[in-house]
C-alpha positions in Angstrom: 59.1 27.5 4.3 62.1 27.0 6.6 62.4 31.2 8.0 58.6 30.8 8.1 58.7 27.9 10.7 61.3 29.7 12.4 60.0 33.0 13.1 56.4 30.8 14.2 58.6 28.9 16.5 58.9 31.8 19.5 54.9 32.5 19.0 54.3 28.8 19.4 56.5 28.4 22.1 54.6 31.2 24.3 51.3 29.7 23.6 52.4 25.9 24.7 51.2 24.8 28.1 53.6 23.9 30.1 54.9 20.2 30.2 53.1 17.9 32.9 55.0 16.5 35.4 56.4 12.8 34.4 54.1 9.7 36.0 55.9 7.4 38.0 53.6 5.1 37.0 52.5 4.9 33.3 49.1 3.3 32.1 48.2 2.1 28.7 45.0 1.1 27.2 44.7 -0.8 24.2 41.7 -0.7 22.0 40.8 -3.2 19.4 44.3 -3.8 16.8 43.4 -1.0 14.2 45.5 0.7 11.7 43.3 3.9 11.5 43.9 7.8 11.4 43.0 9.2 14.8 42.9 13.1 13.8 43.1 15.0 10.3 47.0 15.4 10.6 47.6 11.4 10.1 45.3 11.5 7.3 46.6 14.9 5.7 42.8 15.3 4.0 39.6 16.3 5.4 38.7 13.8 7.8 35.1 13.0 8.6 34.0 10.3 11.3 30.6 9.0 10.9 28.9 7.5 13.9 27.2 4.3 13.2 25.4 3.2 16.1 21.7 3.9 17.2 19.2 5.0 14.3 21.8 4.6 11.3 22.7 1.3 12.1 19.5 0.2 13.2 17.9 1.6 9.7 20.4 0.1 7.5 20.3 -3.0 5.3 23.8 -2.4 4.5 26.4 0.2 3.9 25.4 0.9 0.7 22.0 2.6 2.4 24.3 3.8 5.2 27.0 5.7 3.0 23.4 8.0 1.3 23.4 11.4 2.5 26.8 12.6 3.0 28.0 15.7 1.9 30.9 14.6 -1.2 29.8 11.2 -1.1 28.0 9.9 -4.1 27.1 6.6 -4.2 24.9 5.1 -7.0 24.0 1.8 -8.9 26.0 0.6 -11.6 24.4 -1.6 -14.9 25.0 -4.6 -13.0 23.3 -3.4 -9.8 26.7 -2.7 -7.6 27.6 0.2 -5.9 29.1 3.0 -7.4 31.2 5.2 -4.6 32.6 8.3 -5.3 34.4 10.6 -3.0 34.6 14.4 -4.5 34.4 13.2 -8.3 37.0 10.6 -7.7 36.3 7.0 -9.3 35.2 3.7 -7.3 38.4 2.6 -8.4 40.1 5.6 -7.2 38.8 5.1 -3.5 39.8 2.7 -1.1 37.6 0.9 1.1 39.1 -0.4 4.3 38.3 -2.5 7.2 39.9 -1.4 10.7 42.7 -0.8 8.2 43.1 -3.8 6.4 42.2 -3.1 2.3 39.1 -4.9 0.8 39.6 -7.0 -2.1 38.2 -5.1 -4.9 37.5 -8.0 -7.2 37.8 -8.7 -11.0 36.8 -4.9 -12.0 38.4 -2.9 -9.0 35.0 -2.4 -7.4 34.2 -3.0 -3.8 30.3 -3.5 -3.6 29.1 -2.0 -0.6 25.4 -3.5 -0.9 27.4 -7.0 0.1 28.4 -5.4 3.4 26.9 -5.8 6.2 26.0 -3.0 8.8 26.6 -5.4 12.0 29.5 -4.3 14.6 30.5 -1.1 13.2 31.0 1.3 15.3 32.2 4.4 13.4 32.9 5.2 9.3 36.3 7.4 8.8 36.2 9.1 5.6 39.1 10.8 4.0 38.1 12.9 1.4 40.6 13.7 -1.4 43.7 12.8 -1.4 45.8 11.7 1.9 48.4 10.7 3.4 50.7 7.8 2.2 50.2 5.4 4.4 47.0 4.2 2.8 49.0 2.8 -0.4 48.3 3.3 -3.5 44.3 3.1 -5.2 43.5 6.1 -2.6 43.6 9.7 -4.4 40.0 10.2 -4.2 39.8 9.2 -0.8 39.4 6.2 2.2 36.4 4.6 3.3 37.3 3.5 6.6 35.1 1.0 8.6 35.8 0.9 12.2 34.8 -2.2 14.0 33.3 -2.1 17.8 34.6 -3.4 20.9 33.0 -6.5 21.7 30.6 -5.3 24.9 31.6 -6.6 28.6 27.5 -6.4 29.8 26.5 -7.8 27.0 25.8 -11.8 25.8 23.1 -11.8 23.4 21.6 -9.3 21.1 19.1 -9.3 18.3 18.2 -6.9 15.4 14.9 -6.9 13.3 14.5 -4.6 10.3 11.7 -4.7 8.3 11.0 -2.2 5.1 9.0 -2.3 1.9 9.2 -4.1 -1.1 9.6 -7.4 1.5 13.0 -5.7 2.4 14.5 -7.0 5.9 17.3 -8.1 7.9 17.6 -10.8 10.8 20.9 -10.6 12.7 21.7 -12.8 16.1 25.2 -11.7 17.8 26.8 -12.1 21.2 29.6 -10.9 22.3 31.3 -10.9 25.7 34.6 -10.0 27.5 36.3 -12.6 29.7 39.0 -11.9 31.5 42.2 -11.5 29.1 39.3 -12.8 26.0 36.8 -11.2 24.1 34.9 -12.5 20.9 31.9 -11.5 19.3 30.4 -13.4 16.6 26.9 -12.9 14.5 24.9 -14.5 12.3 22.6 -12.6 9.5 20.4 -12.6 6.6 19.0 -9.9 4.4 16.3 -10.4 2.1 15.2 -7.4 -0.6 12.9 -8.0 -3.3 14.1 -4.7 -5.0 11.5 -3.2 -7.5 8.2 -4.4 -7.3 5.4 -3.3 -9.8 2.0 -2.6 -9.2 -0.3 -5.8 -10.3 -2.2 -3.2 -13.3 1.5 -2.8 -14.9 1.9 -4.0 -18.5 5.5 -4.6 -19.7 6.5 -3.6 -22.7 7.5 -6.1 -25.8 11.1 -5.8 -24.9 10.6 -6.5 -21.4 9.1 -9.9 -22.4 7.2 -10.7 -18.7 8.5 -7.8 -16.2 12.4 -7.7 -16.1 12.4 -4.5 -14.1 11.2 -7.1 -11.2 14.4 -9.1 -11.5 16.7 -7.3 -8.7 15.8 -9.5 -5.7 18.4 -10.9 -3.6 18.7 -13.1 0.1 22.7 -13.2 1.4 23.8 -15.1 4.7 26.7 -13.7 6.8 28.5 -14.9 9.4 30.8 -12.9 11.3 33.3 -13.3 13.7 35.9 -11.7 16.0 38.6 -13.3 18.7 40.7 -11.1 21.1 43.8 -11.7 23.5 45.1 -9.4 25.6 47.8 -11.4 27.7 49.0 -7.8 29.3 48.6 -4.1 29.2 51.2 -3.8 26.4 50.5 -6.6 24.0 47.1 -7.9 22.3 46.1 -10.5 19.5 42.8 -9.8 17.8 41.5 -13.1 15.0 38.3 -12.5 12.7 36.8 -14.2 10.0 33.8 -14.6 8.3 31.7 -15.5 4.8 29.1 -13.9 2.9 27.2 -16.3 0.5 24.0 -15.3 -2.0 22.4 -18.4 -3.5 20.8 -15.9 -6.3 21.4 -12.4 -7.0 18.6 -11.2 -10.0 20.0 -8.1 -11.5 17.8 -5.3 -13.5 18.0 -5.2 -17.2 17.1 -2.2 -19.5 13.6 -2.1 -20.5 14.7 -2.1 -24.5 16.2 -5.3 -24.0 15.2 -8.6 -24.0 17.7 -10.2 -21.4 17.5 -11.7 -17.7 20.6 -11.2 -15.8 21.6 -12.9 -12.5 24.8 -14.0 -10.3 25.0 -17.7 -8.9 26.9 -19.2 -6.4 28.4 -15.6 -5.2 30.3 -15.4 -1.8 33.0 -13.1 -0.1 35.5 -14.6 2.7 38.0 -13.1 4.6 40.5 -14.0 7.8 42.8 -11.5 9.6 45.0 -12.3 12.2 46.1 -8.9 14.1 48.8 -7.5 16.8 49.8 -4.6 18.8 52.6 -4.5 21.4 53.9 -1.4 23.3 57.2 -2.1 23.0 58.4 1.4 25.4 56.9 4.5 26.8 57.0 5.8 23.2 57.3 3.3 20.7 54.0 1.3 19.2 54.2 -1.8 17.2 51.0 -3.3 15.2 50.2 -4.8 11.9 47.8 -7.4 9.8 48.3 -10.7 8.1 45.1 -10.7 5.9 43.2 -13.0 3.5 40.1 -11.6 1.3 38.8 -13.9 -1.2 35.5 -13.9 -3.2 33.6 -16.0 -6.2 30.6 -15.7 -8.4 29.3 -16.8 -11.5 27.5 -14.2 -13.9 24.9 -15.5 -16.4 22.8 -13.6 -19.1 19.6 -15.7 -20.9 17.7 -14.7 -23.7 14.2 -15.7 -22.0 12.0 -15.5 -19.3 12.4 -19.4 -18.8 16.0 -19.4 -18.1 16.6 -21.8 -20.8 18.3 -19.8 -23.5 21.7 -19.0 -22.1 23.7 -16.6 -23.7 26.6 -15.9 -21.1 28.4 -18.0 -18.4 31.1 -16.3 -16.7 33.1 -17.4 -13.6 35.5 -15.5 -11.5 37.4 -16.4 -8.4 39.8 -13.5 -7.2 42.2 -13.0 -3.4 44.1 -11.2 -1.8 46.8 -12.1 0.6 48.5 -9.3 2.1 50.8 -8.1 5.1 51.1 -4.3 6.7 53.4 -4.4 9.7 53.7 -0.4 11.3 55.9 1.0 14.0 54.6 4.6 15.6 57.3 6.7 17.4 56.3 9.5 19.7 59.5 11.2 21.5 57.1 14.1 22.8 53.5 14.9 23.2 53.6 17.1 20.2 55.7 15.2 17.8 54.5 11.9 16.2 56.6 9.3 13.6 55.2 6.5 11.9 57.0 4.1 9.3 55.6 0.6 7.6 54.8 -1.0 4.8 52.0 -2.9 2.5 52.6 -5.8 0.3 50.0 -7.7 -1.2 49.8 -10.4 -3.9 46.6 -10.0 -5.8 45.5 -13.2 -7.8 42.3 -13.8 -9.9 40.7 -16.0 -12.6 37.7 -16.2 -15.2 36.4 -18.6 -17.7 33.3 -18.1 -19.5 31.7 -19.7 -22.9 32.6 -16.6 -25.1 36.4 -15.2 -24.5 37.8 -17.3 -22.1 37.2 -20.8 -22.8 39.8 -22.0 -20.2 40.5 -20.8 -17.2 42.7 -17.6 -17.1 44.5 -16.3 -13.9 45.8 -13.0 -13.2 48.4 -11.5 -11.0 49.7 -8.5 -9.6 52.1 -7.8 -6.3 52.3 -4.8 -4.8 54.6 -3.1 -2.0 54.5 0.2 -0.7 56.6 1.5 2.0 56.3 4.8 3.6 56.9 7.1 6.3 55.2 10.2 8.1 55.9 12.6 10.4 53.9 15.3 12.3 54.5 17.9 14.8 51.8 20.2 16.3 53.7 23.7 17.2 50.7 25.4 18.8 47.0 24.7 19.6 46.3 26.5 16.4 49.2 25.4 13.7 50.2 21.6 13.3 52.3 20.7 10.0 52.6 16.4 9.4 54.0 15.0 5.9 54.1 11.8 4.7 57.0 10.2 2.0 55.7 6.4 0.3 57.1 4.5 -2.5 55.1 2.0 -4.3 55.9 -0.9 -6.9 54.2 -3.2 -8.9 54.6 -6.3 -10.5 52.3 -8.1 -12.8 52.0 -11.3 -14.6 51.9 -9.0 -17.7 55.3 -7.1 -16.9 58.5 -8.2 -16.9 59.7 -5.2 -15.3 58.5 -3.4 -11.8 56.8 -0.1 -11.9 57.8 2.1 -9.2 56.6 5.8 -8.2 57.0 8.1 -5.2 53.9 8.9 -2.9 54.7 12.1 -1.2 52.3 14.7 0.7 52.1 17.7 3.2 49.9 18.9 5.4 49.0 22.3 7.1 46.5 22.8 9.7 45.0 25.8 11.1 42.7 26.2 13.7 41.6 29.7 14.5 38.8 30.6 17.6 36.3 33.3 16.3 33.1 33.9 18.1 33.2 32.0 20.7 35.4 29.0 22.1 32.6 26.5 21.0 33.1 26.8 17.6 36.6 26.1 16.1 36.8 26.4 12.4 39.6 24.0 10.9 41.4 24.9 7.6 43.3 22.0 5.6 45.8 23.1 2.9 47.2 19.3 1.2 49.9 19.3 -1.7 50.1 15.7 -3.0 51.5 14.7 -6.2 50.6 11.1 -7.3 51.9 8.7 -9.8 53.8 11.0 -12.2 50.7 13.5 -12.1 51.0 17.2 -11.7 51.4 18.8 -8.3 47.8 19.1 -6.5 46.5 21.6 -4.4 43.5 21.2 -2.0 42.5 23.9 0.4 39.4 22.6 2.5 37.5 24.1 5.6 35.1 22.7 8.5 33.9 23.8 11.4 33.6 21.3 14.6 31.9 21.9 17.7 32.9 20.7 21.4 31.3 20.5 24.4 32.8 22.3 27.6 32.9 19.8 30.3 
C-alpha cells in the first residue's frame, strides 16, 4: 500500500489547485453543536443525506412513515407493533439511531421505535449504510440513522402543521422559534392520533378474535419539544434541549388465532442534552454532549374483551446517561484529524406478575475511544481510517470486555460523460468485534449543479 501511495503522490500533486492566499482576517460560522459526518470519508460507508423538509415532512406522522421507501432500508412492524429497521440485512439492534449525534436509548430489548418519533424540526436524515467509521461506537455494523435537527429560523415566530389521513389518522403541531441576538430557541408542542386498522361495519370476527382484536392498534401521544442556544462569540456556542413524549394508551394487534388483547399504559420517553463547540485556533475544533435519555412503560396482556382477565403486567423503566467530548484537527485543507470518546452508563429495570416479582435492575457501562484520520490527495482519490477501542462492563461480569474497532476507507471519484455526473466508488475493510475481516465495495452516482 505504502509504494502505491507514493508513486500516486506526484500525479496528485500536479492535479492540486494551487493553495489560496492566507486571509488576514479569518471568519467562522457555527451551526447548531452536532457531532455528525459531513462527507462519505468521515463516515467510511456509503453515506446518504435525506432531505426532510417540504412534502416528506409535511406527509409524515412520524419517522417510521418517513424512513419507507429508501433504497437498503427496510423498516417493518414487529409482534408488538414497533419498528423494525434494517439497514442492508443488518438487525435493529445492529443499527444505531442517533440524534444530532447523541445515541438514542434503545430500551429493554435494544430497539429504538421510530413510530414514537416525531417528524418536527428535522431538517435532514444522514444514513450510513454498512459498516463505518469508528467514531459511532459500538452497536453500529449495519449502519447510522442520523437525525439532523434545524436551525431555529430568524423570520420566523409562529408556525403550525395540520395532517390529516385515513383511518382518523392526524397530527397537530404548534412551534415557534426565533433568533435573538446571541439566543435562539425553538420549542413545539404535538399530538398524533391513529386509529390503525379499521374494519368495515359488514366484518365478522372469527371465534378466536372474540369481538375484533385486529381493531386494537390505536394510539394518541403528546410531545413537547424544546431547543435553547448561546452563541456568546464567533468561536464558542452552548446549545440546551429537552423534551417528553407521553401515550396514555397504546392498543397493540394480536394474531387472529388468539384470544388476547394487548396494550401499553403509562408509556413515555424523556431526554435532556446540554451541548458545546469552541474554536479553540485557526485549526483546532472542540465539541461534545452531556446527554440524558430515559423512558417507561407498562405492558399488559388480558384474556377478554372486557379488560378484566389479566394475564400479564410488566413494567420497565430504562436510561441512559452518557458523555462524548471530540477534538477535530485540520493542519491543511486536505488533511483532517479527529480523536474522542463515548462513555455511557446504561441502567434499566422490570417487574411483572410472572418472572420478576420484584423489581430487577440492570446495568452496563460502556467507553469507547477512538481516533480518525483522512487526507484527500487529489479531487479524485481521498483515503481516511479510523482506530476505536471499546469496553464493557456489566452488572453480570466481573471482568471488562474489550475489542479493537478499526476501519479504512478508499474513495474514488472518476468524471465520465460529462462533468455533471460524478460517479463515487467506496471500497471499506472493517473488522468488528473478533469477526472476520469485511470487505464492502459500494457505488453511487451524485449530480451537481454548475453555478
Amino acid at each position: 500500500m505504502g509504494w502505491l501511495l507514493l508513486w500516486l503522490a506526484p500525479l496528485c500533486a500536479q492535479n492540486s489547485p494551487a493553495p489560496e492566499a492566507p486571509d488576514s482576517i479569518k471568519t467562522y460560522l457555527l451551526e447548531t453543536v452536532r457531532v455528525i459526518a459531513e462527507t462519505p470519508e468521515e463516515s467510511i460507508g456509503a453515506l446518504q443525506v435525506l432531505e426532510f423538509t417540504g412534502t416528506r415532512e409535511a406527509s409524515t406522522l412520524n419517522l417510521y412513515e418517513g424512513l419507507q421507501g429508501i433504497a437498503g432500508i427496510t423498516n417493518t412492524a414487529g409482534t408488538k407493533g414497533e419498528s423494525n429497521l434494517r439497514l442492508r440485512g443488518f438487525r435493529k439492534n445492529e443499527v444505531k439511531v442517533l440524534v444530532d449525534g447523541r445515541p438514542l436509548n434503545a430500551g429493554y430489548f435494544g430497539n429504538v421505535d421510530l413510530h414514537q418519533l416525531a417528524p418536527s424540526g428535522i431538517r435532514e436524515i444522514r444514513i450510513v449504510k454498512g459498516p463505518g467509521s469508528a467514531l459511532y461506537g459500538s452497536g453500529a455494523m449495519g449502519g447510522v440513522v442520523n437525525i439532523i435537527t434545524a436551525d431555529p429560523d430568524p423570520e420566523t415566530w409562529l408556525r403550525l402543521d395540520l395532517l390529516a389521513k385515513r383511518n382518523n389518522a392526524n397530527r397537530f403541531a404548534l412551534s415557534s422559534s426565533h433568533q435573538l441576538g446571541d439566543l435562539s430557541y425553538w420549542f413545539s408542542l404535538a399530538r398524533e392520533n391513529n386509529n390503525g386498522i379499521v374494519l368495515s361495519r359488514d366484518f365478522t370476527p372469527t371465534p378466536s378474535e372474540g369481538g375484533g382484536v385486529r381493531d386494537h392498534s390505536s394510539k394518541t401521544q403528546y410531545d413537547i419539544h424544546s431547543r435553547f442556544g448561546y452563541s456568546p462569540s464567533e468561536f464558542s456556542q452552548t446549545g440546551l434541549s429537552a423534551g417528553i413524549s407521553v401515550i396514555p394508551e397504546r392498543l397493540i394487534a394480536s394474531s387472529v388465532y388468539a384470544v388476547e388483547y394487548r396494550m401499553y399504559e403509562d408509556w413515555a420517553r424523556y431526554w435532556a442534552t446540554l451541548e458545546h463547540e469552541a474554536i479553540l485556533s485557526g485549526s483546532l475544533r472542540l465539541s461534545g454532549h452531556l446527554y440524558y435519555d430515559g423512558g417507561r412503560d407498562t405492558y399488559l396482556l388480558y384474556r377478554d374483551a372486557a379488560h378484566t382477565n389479566l394475564q400479564t403486567r410488566s413494567k420497565m423503566i430504562y436510561s441512559t446517561l452518557g458523555f462524548d467530548p471530540r477534538l477535530d484537527w485540520s493542519p491543511g485543507a486536505s488533511t483532517k484529524v479527529s480523536a474522542g470518546l463515548r462513555a455511557e452508563r446504561l441502567h434499566s429495570t422490570r417487574r411483572d406478575n410472572v418472572a420478576y416479582l420484584e423489581w430487577t435492575p440492570h446495568w452496563l457501562d460502556v467507553i469507547s475511544l477512538w481516533s480518525q484520520a483522512s487526507r484527500e490527495f487529489s479531487p479524485i482519490f481521498s483515503v481516511s481510517a479510523s482506530l476505536g477501542f471499546s469496553g464493557s462492563l456489566t452488572d453480570g461480569n466481573a471482568s471488562p470486555k474489550v475489542f479493537p474497532e478499526p476501519s479504512i476507507g478508499f474513495f474514488f471519484k472518476l468524471l465520465p460523460g460529462g462533468e455533471n455526473i460524478r460517479p463515487e466508488t467506496t471500497f471499506t475493510l472493517r473488522p468488528r468485534g473478533g469477526l472476520p475481516m469485511m470487505a464492502r465495495a459500494r457505488n453511487k452516482r451524485t449530480a451537481s449543479c454548475p453555478l
